[in-house]
Structure formats: structure tokens, C-alpha cells
N, C-alpha and C positions, 0 to 999 in steps of 0.2 A: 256843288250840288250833291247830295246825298243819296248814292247809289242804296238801292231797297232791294236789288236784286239776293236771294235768298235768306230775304231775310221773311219775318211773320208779321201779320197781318193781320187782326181779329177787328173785324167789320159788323159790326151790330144793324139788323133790319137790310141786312143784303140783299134781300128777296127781291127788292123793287125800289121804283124811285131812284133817290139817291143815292142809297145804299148799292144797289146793282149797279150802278155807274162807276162807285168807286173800286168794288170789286172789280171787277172787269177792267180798270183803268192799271190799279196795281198790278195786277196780275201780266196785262202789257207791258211793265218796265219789271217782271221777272221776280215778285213778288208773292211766298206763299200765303195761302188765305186761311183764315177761320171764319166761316161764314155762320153769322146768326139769323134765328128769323125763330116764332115763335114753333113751329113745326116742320120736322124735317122735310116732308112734303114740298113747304113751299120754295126748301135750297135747292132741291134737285136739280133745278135747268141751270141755276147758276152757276153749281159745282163742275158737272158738265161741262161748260161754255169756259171755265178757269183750267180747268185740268186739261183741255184741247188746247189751250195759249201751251200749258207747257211744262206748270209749276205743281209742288203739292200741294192740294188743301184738303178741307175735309170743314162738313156741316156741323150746327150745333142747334140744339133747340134748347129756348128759358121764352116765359111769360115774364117779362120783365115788370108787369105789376104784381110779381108772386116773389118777393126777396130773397124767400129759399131757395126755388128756382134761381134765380141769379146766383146764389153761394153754390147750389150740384154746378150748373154753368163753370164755373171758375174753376171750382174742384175738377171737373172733367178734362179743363184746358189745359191744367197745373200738370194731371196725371199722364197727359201724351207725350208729355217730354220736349215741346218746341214753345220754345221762349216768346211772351207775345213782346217783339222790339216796336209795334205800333199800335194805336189803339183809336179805331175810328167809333166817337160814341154818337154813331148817326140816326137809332133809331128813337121815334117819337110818337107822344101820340095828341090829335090835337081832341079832345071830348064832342064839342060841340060848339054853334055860333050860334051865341044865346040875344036873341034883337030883345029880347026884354033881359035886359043883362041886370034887372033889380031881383028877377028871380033864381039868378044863379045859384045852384044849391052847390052847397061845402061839395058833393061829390066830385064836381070839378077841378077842384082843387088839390084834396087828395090823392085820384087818381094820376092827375097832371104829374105832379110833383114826384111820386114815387117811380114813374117811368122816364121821367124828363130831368130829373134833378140827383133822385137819390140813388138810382139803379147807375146813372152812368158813373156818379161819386167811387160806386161800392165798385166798379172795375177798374178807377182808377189806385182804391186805394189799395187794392190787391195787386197792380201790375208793375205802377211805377215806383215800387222800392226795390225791386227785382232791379229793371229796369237804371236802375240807379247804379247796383250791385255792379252790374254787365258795362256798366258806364254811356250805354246808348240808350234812347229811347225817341220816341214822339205821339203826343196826344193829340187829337184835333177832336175837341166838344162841337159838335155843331148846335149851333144859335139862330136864333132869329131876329130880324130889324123890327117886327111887330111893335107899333107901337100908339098909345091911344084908343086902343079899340077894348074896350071891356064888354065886347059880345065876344072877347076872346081872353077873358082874364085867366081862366088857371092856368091855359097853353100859357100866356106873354109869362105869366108872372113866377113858371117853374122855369123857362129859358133867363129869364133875369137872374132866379135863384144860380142858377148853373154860369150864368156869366162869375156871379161874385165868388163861387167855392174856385170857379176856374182863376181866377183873379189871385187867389188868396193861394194856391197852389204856384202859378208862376214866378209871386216873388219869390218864395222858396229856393225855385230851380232852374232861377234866372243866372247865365255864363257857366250853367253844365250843358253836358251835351244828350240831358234829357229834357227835352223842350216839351211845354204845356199853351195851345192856343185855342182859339177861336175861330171856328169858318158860317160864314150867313150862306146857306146857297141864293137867297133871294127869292120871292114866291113866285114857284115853280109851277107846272102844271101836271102832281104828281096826286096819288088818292090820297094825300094829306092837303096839299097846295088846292086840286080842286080844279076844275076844265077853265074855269075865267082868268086863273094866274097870267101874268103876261109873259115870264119864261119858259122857253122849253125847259126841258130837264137835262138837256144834254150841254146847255151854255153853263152848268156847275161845272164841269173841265175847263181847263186842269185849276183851275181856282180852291176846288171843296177838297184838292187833295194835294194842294202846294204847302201846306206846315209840314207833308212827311218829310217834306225835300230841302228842305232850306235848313242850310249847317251854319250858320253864325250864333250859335248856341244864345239865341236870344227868345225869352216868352213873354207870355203877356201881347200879344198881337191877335187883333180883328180884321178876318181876312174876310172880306165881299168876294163872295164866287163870280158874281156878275162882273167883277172890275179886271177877272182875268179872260171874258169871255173870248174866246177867238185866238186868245194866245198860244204859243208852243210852250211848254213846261222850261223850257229854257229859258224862256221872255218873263213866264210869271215866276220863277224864282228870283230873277235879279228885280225885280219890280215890288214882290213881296219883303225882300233883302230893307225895303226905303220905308214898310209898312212903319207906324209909331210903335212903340209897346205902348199902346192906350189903356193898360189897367195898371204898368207900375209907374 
């Protein structure tokens, strides 16, 4: 299993949800953070709450539907001088649930896409050549199972986009020991999932954050958050170890 203790950490949409879970989760196995969210305001409590575990981190603000915004982001993270060796691309955003899904306007789409597809591309393709360099890495795109519902097409269908860039990254970097996967948390009961989800938020442990952990230098894996619920990080890496590579 792959100790993460001092190593970095750059957590996108940590403020809440999922993203705060998996902060606070890393930061528990000794883990420094880079915490995003779109304004430092809303990292405060989590900075806070990481730096009391024990480790360093330090906040960041990007509008991830602003692409420049995402290039300052990068450039700020490059200039601190601490290597990101993980890169959790958790934040998202869902537009709307359109029940007349024949009047979907393009704006869903584009928005979708640029925050959900091409923003988390654009950290991947600036981190893991580094990454490569240093000879460690690990990616976890988070994804979703949505499917069939076109009151929700530019959400499903910029997570599908991000499945296939994700896909087309792991054959590349399949048997290094920079791994590139996939985690679903499952629909959660988070202000994107929405009060009806039928998960808590907190059954994404340690599921949404077993790709950092798992060393058999294998990618191209779709990890269910839900299918590690209840387990100890020990149980879901040997468990995760049996996952398919279902995209190579």
C-alpha cells in the first residue's frame, strides 16, 4: 500500500461534499494538502481542520469555468515549490435538471464540459509529466454512474467526456508508477447529489480515495466508492488490487 505520508495533495472543490472528505481523509494518513475551491473564504474551515491533524497545506482559489483562472491556479502551485505527487479532480458542477430535456440549451453543455472535462484535463496535463519526471504519481478523475437521464445530459455527458480522455491517458501510463483512474462516489447527499440521494456522504470512505493507495502500478480502473463502504483502507486496497482495468 502506498504511504502518502508527506507527500502533496491538490484536492479541487475541498470546501464541501466530497472534496472535504477527502481532504480531511488524506490529511489523516499524513498527507499535505492543496486545497481548492473557487474562493478562499470558503477553504478557511478546512485549512484549519487539516493543519490541526498535523500536515502542511495551504488554500487556492480558480473559477474553474474561467481557463485562465485555472493556468494563474497552476502557475501559483508550480511557484510554491511542493510537487503535486496526487491530484484529486473532484470538483464539479451539475447546471441543472431539465424535465423538458427537448429544451436543453447548448449552455449546458458548454458550461458542463469546461468544468467537468476540460479544467480537470488542463491539471492533468500540467501535473502528470512532472509526475512522470519524479517517477510517482496518482490521478483519481472522479466520475459518475448517471445514466439514461437526459434531464441531466451536459452533467452525464462531460463525466462520459472525462471517462474517455481518462481512458486514453491510462494506456499510456499503464505499469509506471504514475497511475491514472477513475472513482464514482455514488449519488450522495451533497449540494450537487441533492437531499433525496440515497448515500451519505461520508460512505465515499475510503473508496473515493483508495486509487491514491494502491501500488501495482496498474490504471485504467473504475473504483465504486459505494463498493468500499464500511471498509478499513487496508480491506479496500487489497479489494481494489482484484478491480478490472475496464478501459484498457
Amino acid at each position: 500500500m502506498t504511504d502518502v505520508k508527506g507527500k502533496w495533495a491538490l484536492v479541487t472543490g475541498a470546501n464541501r461534499g466530497i472534496g472535504y472528505r477527502i481532504a480531511k481523509f488524506m490529511a489523516g494518513k499524513g498527507c499535505n494538502l492543496i486545497l481548492h475551491s473557487r474562493a478562499l473564504e470558503h477553504t478557511a474551515g478546512i485549512l484549519a481542520e487539516v493543519r490541526a491533524i498535523g500536515v502542511e497545506a495551504y488554500d487556492i482559489a480558480a473559477e474553474l469555468s474561467d481557463l485562465s483562472q485555472v493556468e494563474k491556479m497552476m502557475d501559483e502551485i508550480e511557484n510554491r515549490g511542493k510537487p503535486v505527487d496526487i491530484l484529486f479532480n473532484n470538483a464539479a458542477v451539475q447546471i441543472a435538471y431539465r424535465t423538458d430535456y427537448w429544451k436543453t440549451p447548448a449552455e449546458d453543455y458548454t458550461r458542463s464540459f469546461v468544468i467537468n472535462t476540460i479544467a480537470p484535463m488542463m491539471l492533468c496535463y500540467r501535473f502528470i509529466p512532472k509526475m512522470i519526471e519524479r517517477g510517482f504519481g496518482r490521478v483519481i478523475n472522479t466520475t459518475s454512474g448517471i445514466r439514461n437521464e437526459p434531464e441531466q445530459a451536459g452533467y452525464s455527458a462531460s463525466k462520459a467526456a472525462l471517462d474517455k480522455v481518462t481512458a486514453d491517458l491510462a494506456g499510456k501510463l499503464d505499469g509506471t508508477d504514475v497511475c491514472i483512474n477513475l472513482a464514482d462516489p455514488g449519488w450522495c447527499r451533497t449540494d450537487l447529489g441533492g437531499p433525496n440521494a440515497p448515500n451519505d456522504p461520508d460512505s465515499v470512505i475510503p473508496g473515493i480515495v483508495v486509487g491514491a493507495f494502491v501500488d501495482d502500478k496498474k490504471s485504467g480502473r473504475l473504483l465504486g466508492a459505494q463498493d468500499f463502504a464500511g471498509m478499513s483502507l487496508e480491506d479496500a486496497v487489497k479489494k481494489a488490487a482484484n478491480f478490472p482495468q475496464k478501459f484498457l
